[in-house]
VOVEX-296555 format. One record per residue (C-alpha): chain; z, x, y. Coordinates in nm, 4 decimals, padded with zeros to 6 digits, always signed. Layout:
REM VOVEX-296555
ATOM   mol         up       east      north
ATOM     A          Z          X          Y
...
REM end
This chain:
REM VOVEX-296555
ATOM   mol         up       east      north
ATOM     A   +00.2780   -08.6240   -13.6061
ATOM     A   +00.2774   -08.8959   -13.8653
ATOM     A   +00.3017   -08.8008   -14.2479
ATOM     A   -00.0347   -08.9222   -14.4273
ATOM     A   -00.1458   -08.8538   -14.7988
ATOM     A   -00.5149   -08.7973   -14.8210
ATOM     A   -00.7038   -08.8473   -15.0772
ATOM     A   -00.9078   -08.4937   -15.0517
ATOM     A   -00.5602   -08.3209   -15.0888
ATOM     A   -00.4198   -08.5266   -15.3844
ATOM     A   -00.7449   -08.5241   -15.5699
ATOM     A   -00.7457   -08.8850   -15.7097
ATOM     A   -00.7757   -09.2148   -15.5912
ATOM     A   -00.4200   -09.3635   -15.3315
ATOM     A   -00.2198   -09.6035   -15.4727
ATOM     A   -00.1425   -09.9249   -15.2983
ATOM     A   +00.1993   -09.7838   -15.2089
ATOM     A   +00.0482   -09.4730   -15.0778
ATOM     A   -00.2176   -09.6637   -14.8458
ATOM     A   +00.0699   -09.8691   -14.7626
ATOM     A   +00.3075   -09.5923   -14.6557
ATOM     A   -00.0143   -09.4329   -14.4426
ATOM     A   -00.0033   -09.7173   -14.2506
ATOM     A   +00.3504   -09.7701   -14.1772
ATOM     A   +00.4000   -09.3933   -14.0743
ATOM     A   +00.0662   -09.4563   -13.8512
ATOM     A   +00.2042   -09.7310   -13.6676
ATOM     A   +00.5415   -09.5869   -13.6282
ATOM     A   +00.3617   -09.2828   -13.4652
ATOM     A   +00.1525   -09.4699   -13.2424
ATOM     A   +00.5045   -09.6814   -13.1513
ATOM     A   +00.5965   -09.3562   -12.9968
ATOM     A   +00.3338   -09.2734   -12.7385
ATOM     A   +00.2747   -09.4640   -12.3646
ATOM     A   -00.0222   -09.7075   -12.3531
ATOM     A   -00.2850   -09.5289   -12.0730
ATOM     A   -00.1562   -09.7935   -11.8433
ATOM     A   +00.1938   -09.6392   -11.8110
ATOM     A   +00.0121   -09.3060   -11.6955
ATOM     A   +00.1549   -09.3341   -11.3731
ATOM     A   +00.2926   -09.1071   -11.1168
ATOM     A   +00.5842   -09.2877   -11.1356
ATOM     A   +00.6347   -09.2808   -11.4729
ATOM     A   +00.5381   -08.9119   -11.5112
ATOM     A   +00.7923   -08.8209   -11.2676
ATOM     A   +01.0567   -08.9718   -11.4027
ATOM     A   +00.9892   -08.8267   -11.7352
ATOM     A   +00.9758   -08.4366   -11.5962
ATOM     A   +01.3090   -08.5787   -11.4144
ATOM     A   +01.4674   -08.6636   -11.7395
ATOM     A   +01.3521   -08.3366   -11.8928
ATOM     A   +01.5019   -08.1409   -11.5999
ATOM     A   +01.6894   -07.8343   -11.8066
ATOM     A   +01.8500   -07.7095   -11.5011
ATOM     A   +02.0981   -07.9933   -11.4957
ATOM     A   +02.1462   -07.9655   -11.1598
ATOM     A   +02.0108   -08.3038   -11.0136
ATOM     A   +01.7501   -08.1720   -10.8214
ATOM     A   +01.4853   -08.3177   -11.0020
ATOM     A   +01.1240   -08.1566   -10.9880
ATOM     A   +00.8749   -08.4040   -10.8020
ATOM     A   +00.6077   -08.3792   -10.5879
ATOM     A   +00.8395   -08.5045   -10.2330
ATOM     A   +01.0733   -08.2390   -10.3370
ATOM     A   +00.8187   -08.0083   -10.2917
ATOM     A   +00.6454   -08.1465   -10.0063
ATOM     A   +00.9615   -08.0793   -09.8151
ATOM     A   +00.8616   -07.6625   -09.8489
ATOM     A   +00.6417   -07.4558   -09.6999
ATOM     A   +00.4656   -07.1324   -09.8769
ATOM     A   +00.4796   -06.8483   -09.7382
ATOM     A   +00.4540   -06.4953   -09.8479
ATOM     A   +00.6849   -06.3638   -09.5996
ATOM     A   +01.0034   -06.3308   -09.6511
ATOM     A   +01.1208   -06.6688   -09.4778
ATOM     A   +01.4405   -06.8896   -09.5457
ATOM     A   +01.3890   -07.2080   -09.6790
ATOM     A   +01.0036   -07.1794   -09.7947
ATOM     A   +00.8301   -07.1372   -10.1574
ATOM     A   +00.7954   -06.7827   -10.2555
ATOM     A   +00.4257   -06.7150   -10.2545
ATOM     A   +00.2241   -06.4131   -10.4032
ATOM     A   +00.0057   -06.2259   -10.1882
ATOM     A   -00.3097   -06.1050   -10.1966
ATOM     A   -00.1556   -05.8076   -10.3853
ATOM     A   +00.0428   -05.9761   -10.6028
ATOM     A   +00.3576   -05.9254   -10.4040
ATOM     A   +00.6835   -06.1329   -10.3764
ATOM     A   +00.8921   -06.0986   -10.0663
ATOM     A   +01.2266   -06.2413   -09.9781
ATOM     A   +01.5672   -06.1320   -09.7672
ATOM     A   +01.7947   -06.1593   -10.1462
ATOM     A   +01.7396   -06.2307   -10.4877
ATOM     A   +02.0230   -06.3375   -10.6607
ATOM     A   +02.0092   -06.3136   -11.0982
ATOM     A   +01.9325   -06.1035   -11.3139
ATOM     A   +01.5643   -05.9159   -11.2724
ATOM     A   +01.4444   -05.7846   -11.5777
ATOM     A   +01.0918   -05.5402   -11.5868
ATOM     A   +00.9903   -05.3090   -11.3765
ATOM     A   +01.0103   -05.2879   -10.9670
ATOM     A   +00.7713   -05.0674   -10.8195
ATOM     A   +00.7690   -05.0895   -10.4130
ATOM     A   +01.0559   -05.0041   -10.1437
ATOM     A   +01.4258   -05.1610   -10.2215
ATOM     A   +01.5800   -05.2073   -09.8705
ATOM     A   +01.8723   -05.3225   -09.8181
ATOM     A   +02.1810   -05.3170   -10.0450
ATOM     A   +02.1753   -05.3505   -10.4556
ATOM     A   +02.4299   -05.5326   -10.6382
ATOM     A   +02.4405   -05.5212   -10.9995
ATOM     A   +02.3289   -05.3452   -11.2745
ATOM     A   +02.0207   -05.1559   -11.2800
ATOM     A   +01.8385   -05.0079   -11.6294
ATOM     A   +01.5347   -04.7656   -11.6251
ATOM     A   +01.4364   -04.4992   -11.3554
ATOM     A   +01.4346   -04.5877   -10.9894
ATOM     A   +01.1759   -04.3301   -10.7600
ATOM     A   +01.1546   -04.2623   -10.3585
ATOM     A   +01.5019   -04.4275   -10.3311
ATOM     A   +01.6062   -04.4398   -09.9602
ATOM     A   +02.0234   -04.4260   -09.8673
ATOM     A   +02.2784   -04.2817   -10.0797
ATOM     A   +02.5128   -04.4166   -10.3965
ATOM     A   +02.9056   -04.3991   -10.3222
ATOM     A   +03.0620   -04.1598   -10.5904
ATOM     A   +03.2542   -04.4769   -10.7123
ATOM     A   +02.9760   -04.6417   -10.8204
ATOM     A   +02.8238   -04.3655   -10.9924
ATOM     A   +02.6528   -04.1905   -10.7499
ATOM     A   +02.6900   -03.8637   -10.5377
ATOM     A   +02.7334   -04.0058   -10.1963
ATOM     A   +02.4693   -03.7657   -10.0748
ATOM     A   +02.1335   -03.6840   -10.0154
ATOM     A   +02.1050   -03.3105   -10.0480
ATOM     A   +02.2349   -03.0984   -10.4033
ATOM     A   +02.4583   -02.8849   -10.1847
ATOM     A   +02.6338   -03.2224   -10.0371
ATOM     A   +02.6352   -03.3964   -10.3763
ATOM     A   +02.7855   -03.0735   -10.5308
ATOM     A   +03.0287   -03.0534   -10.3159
ATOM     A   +03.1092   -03.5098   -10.3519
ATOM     A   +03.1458   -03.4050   -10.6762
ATOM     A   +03.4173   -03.0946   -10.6423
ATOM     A   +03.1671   -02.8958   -10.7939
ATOM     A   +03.1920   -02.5256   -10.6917
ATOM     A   +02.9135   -02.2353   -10.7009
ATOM     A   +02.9770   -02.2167   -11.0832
ATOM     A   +02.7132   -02.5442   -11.0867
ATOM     A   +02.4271   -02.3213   -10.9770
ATOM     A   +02.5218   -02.0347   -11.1930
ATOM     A   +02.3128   -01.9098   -11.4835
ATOM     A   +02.5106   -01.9555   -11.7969
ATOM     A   +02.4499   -01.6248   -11.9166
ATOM     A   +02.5825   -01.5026   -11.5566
ATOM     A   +02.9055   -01.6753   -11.4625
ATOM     A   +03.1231   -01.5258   -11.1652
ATOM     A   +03.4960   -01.7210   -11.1928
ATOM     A   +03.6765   -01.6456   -10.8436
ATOM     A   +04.0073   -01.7473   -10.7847
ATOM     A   +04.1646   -02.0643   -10.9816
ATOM     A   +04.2747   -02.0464   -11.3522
ATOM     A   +04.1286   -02.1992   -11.6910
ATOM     A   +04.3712   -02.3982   -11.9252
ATOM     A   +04.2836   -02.5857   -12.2746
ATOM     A   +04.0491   -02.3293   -12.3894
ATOM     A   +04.1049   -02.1123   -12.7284
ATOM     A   +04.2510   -01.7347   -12.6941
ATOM     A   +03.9260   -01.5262   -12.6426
ATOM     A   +03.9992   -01.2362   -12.8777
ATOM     A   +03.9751   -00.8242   -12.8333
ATOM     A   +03.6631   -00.8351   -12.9942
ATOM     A   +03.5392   -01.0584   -12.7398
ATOM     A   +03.6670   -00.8682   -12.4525
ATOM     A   +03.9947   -01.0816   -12.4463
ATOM     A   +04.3650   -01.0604   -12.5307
ATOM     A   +04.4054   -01.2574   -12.8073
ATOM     A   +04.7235   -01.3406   -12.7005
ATOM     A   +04.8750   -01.6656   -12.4769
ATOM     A   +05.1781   -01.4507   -12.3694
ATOM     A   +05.2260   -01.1266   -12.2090
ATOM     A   +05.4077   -00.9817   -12.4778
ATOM     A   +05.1815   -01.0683   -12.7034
ATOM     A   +04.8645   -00.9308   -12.5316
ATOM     A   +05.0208   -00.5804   -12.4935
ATOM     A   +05.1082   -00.6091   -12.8507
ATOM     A   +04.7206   -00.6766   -12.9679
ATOM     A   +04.6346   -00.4337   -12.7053
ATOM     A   +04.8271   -00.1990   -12.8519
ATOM     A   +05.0377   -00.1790   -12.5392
ATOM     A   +05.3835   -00.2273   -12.6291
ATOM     A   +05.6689   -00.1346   -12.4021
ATOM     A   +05.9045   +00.1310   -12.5020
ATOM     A   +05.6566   +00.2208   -12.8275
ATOM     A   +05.2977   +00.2769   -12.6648
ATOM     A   +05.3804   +00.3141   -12.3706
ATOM     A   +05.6121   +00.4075   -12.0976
ATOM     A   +05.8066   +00.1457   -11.9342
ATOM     A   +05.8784   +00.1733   -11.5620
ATOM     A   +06.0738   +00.4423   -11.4601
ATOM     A   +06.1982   +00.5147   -11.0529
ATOM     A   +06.2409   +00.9223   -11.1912
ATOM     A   +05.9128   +00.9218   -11.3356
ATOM     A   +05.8198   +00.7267   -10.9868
ATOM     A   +05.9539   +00.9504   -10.7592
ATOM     A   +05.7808   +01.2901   -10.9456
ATOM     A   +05.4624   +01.1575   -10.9385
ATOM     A   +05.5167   +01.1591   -10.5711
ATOM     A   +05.5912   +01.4900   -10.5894
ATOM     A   +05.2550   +01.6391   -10.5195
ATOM     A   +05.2634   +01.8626   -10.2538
ATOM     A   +05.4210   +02.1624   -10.4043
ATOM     A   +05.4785   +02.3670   -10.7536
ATOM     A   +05.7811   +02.4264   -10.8746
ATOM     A   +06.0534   +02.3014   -11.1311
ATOM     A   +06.1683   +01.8961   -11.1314
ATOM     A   +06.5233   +01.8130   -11.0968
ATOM     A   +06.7713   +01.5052   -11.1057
ATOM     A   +06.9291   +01.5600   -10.7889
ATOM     A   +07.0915   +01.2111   -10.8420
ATOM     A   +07.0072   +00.8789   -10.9735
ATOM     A   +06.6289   +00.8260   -11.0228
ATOM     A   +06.5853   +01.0642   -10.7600
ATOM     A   +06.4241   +01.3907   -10.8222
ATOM     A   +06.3383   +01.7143   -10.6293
ATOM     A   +06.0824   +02.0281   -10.7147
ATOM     A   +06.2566   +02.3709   -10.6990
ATOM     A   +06.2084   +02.7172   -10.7771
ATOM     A   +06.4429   +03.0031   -10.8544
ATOM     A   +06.5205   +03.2242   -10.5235
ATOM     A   +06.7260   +03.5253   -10.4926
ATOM     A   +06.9664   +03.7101   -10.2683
ATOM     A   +06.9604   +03.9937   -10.0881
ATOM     A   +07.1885   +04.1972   -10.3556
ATOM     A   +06.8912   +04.3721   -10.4759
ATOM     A   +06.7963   +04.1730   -10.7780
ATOM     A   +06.3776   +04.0241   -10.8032
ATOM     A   +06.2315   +03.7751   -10.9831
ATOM     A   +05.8569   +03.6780   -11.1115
ATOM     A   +05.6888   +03.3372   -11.1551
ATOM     A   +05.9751   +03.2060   -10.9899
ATOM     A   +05.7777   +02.8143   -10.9593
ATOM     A   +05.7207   +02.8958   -11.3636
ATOM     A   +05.3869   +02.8192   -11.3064
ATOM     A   +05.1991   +03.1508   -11.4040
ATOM     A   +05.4579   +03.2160   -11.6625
ATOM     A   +05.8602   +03.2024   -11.7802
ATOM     A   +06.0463   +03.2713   -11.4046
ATOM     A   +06.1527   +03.6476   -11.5240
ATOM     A   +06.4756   +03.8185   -11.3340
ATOM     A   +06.4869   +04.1698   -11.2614
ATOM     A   +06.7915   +04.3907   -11.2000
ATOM     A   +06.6492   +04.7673   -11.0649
ATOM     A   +06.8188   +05.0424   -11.2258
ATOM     A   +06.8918   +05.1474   -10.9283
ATOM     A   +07.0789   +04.8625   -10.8165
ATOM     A   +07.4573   +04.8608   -10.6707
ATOM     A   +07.6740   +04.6012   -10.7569
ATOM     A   +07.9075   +04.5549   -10.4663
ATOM     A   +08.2222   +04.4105   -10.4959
ATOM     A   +08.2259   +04.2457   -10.1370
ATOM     A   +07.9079   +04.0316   -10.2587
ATOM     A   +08.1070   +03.9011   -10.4814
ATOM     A   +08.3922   +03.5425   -10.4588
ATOM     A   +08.6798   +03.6477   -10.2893
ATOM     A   +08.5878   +04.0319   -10.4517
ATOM     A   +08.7272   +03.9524   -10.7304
ATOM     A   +08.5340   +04.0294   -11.0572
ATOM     A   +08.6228   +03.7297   -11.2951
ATOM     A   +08.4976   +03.6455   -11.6184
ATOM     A   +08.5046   +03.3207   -11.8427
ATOM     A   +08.5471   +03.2523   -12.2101
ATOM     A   +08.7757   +03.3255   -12.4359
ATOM     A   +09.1204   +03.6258   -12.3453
ATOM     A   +09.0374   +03.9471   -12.4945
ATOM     A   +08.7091   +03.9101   -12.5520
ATOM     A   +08.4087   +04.0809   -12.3472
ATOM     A   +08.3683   +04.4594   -12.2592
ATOM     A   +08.2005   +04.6129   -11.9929
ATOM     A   +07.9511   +04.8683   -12.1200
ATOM     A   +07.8540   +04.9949   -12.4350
ATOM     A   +08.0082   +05.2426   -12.6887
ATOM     A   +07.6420   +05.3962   -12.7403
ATOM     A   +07.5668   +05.3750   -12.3150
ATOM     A   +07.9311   +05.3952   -12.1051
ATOM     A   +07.9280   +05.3952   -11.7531
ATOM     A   +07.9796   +05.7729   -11.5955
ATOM     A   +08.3107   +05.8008   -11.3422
ATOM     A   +08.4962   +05.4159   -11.2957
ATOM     A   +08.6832   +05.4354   -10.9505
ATOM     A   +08.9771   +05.2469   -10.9310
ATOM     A   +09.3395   +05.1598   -11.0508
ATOM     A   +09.4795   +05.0332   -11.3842
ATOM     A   +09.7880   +04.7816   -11.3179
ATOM     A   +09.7744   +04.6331   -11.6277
ATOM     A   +09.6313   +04.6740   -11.9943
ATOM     A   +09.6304   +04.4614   -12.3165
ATOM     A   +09.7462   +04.7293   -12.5569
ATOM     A   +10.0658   +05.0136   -12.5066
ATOM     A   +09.9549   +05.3321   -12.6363
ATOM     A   +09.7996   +05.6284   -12.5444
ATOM     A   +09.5753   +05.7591   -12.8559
ATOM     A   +09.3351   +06.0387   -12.8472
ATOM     A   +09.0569   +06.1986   -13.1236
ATOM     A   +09.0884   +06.3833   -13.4274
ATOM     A   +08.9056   +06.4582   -13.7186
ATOM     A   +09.0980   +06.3709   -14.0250
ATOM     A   +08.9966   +06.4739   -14.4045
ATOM     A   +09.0076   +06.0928   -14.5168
ATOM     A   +08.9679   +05.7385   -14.3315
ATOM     A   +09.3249   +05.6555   -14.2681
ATOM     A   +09.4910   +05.3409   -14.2110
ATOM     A   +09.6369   +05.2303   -13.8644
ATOM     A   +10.0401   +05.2635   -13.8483
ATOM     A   +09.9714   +05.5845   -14.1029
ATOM     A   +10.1886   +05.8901   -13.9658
ATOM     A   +09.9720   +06.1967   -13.9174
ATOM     A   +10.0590   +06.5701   -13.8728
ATOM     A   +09.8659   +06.8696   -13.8022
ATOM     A   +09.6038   +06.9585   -14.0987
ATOM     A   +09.6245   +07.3253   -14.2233
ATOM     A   +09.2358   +07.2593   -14.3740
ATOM     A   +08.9920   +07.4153   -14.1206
ATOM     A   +08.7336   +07.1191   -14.1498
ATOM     A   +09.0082   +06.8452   -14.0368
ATOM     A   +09.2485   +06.8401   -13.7522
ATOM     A   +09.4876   +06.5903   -13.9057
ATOM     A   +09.6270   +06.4725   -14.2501
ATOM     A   +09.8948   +06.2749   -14.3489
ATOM     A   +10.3000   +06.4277   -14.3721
ATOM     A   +10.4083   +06.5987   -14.6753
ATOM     A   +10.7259   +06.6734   -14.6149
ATOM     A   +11.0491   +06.4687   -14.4666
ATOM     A   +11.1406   +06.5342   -14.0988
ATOM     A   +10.8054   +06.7410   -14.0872
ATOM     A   +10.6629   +06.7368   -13.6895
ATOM     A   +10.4678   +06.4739   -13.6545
ATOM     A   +10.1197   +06.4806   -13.4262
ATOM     A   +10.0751   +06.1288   -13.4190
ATOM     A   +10.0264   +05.6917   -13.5605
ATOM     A   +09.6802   +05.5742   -13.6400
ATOM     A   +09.6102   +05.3315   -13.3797
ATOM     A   +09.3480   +05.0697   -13.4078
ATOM     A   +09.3497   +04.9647   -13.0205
ATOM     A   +09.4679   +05.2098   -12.7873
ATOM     A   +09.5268   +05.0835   -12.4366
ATOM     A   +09.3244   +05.4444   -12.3404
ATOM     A   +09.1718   +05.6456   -12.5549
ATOM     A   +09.1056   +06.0143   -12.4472
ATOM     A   +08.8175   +06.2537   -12.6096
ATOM     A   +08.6102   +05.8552   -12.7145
ATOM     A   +08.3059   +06.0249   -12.8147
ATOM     A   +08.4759   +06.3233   -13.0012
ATOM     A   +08.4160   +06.2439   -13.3942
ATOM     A   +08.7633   +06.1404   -13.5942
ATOM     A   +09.0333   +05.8632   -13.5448
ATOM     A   +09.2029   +05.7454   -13.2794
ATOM     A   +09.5482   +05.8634   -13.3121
ATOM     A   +09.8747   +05.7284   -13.1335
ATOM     A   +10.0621   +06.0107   -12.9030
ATOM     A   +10.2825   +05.7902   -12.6974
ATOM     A   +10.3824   +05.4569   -12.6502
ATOM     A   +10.4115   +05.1604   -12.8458
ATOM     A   +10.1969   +05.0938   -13.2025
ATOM     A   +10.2909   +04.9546   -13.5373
ATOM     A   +10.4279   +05.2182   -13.7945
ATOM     A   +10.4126   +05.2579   -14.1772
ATOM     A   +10.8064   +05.2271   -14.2599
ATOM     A   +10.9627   +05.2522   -14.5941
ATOM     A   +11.2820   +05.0630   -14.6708
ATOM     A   +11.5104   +04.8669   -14.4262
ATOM     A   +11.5303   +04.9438   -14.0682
ATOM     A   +11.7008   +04.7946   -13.7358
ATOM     A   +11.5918   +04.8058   -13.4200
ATOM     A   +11.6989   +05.1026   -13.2214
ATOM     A   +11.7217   +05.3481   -13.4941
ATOM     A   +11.5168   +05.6429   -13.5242
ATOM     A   +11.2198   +05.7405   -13.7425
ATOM     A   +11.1111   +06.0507   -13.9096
ATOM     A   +10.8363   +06.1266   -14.1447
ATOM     A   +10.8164   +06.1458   -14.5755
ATOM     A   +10.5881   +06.3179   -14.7657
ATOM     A   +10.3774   +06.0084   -14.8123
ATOM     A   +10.2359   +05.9636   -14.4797
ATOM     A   +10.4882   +05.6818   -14.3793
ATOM     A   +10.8258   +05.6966   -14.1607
ATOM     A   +11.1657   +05.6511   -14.2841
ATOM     A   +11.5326   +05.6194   -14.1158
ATOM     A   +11.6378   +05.9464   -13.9926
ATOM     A   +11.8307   +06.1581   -13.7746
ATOM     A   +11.7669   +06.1722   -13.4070
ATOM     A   +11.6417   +06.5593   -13.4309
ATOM     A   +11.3632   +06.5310   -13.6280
ATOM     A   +11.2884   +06.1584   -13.5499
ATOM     A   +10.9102   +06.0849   -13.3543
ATOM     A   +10.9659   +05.7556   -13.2869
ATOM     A   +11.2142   +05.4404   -13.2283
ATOM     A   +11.2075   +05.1254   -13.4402
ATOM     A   +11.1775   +04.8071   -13.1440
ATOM     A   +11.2258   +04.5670   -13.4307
ATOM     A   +11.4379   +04.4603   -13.7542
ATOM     A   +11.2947   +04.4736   -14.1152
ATOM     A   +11.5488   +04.4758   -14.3765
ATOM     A   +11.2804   +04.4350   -14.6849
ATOM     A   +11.2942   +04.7403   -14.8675
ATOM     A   +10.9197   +04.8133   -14.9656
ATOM     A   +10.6598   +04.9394   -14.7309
ATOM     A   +10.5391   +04.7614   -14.4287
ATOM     A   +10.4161   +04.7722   -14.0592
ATOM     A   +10.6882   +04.7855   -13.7970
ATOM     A   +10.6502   +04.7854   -13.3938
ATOM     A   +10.7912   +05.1264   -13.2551
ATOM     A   +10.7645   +05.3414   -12.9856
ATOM     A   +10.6385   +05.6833   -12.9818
ATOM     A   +10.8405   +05.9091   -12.7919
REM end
């Protein structure tokens, strides 16, 4: 449109120049627009032709058109036309279709498509987005998705498989805590060896044992066996011998006969240490011992007596004149002598009489005074000791040297 200054809008009469410049910008204007003889069909054509966006040749003209039918079916090669309905039909549309489609899509969909699609028949392959299916169960299962998909969340059964990337669920929570094994029995408070018991075959094999009562033992290497105490038939009993009602109690009547023949090659043998060990008791002896003596530990044959003082052993004795002793020490040289305290007598007659055991024969250790050698005799001085002496009066013969001159114990032999 042509640029014109009125006179209404400036307010004040144009100058020449402005009049002048209306009418130059008027006939330019008019310079641009066809005379109504050029409204042709021709002409009008060939203007829409040189307008033609689509710069594809074609042209739009009225033979162009003329060479297409209408239809509203969808038939190759005619002019899409509406229906009565306002519908469009045709075999493919190729572009890009923007707004909404409502109707049946048949056939197959290339592209991308935006919004929400309804009543859609045939199925979308999993690799382009869909589930490849037409039921949930079958789409579930395109999708690897197992019955945890239809579980409730606050109701989830896991069977079979495993769980990896997720956060140690703690104790609190019902879990471990823990990513090891170690670990978890150590939050558990189950630690091998310190809570609780690690494997054992023994401890395997008793709790097997469960068919009997009686006492466990290692019969060999993690192997074990129940037992109970049993007896003979040499007379002896026992209680509670499975130790179940009590401590397993043995019981030797008093009436009971020990025989030799039940014994190892009837022998009776003991163990321990020589020279220790008695049979019997000096406050409960036996009554009559049957047998025979081939051998004893000690040499001399002692019997009781009553002395008036506790003597010491090798301490020569005579007869006591008193009337409440039966034996003193000597008082005189080459006096008869009854006996030698002896402190272990191979046999010792009267045992249960009251006194000392005093030495009548064989051999003991003697007081001696002053130097002796072996083989000489012995007699008695007025202290209660022996001294050398002549062979008449003598009660005993030295079986050893001494040549020290005190006082001192010396092995002799009573004769």
């Amino acid at each position: 449109m042509a640029t014109i200054v009125l006179r209404s809008i400036k307010g004040s009469p144009l100058t020449i120049a402005e009049a002048d410049a209306n009418f130059s910008n008027l006939n330019a204007e008019v310079g641009t627009k066809l005379a109504s003889s050029q409204f042709t069909a021709g002409n009008i054509l060939a203007l829409l032709e040189a307008n033609d966006s689509s710069n594809d040749g074609a042209g739009l003209n009225a033979a162009t058109l003329g060479n297409y039918g209408f239809s509203t079916l969808a038939t190759n090669n005619t002019i899409a036309l509406r229906t009565s309905a306002g519908a469009i039909a045709a075999s493919l549309f190729t572009g890009d279709l923007t707004g909404n489609v409502t109707g049946n899509v048949v056939g197959n969909l290339t592209g991308t498509v935006t919004g929400n699609a309804t009543n859609v028949t045939g199925t979308v392959a999993v690799g382009n987005g869909g589930t490849g299916a037409t039921t949930a169960s079958n789409a579930r299962t395109n999708l690897g998705l197992g019955t945890i998909a239809t579980q409730a969340s606050n109701n989830v059964t896991i069977t079979g498989g495993s769980i990896t990337g997720i956060t140690d669920i703690t104790v609190a929570d019902g879990g471990t805590g823990a990513s090891t094994a170690s670990q978890a029995r150590t939050n558990l408070g189950l630690v091998i060896g310190l809570d609780v018991q690690p494997f054992s075959n023994e401890l395997a094999s008793i709790a097997s044992l469960t068919t009997s009562t009686g006492f466990y033992v290692r019969t060999a290497s993690s192997t074990v066996a129940q037992r109970s105490i049993a007896v003979g038939t040499n007379g002896l009993s026992i209680t509670n011998a499975d130790g179940v009602a009590g401590n397993p109690t043995i019981s030797i009547p008093t009436t009971a006969t020990l025989q030799v023949s039940q014994l190892t090659t009837n022998n009776i043998v003991k163990s321990g240490i020589d020279g220790t060990g008695d049979i019997g008791q000096s406050s409960n002896r036996f009554g009559t011992i049957y047998g025979t003596a081939s051998s004893a530990t000690y040499a001399d044959l002692a019997e009781k007596y009553t002395t008036d003082k506790e003597y010491d052993a090798g301490t020569v004795l005579v007869v006591s004149h008193a009337e409440d002793s039966e034996a003193t020490t000597s008082w005189l040289s080459g006096q008869r002598v009854l006996g030698v305290v002896s402190t272990a007598p191979a046999y010792l007659m009267n045992d249960k009489a009251p006194g000392q055991a005093v030495a009548l024969r064989g051999r003991v250790p003697v007081k001696v005074y002053g130097p002796i050698r072996k083989g000489q005799p012995l007699i008695s001085n007025s202290r209660g000791e022996a001294i050398y002496g002549d062979h008449q009066n003598s009660f005993a013969i030295a079986l050893e040297s001494n040549q020290e001159d005190g006082l001192k114990l010396v092995e002799c032999v009573i004769l």
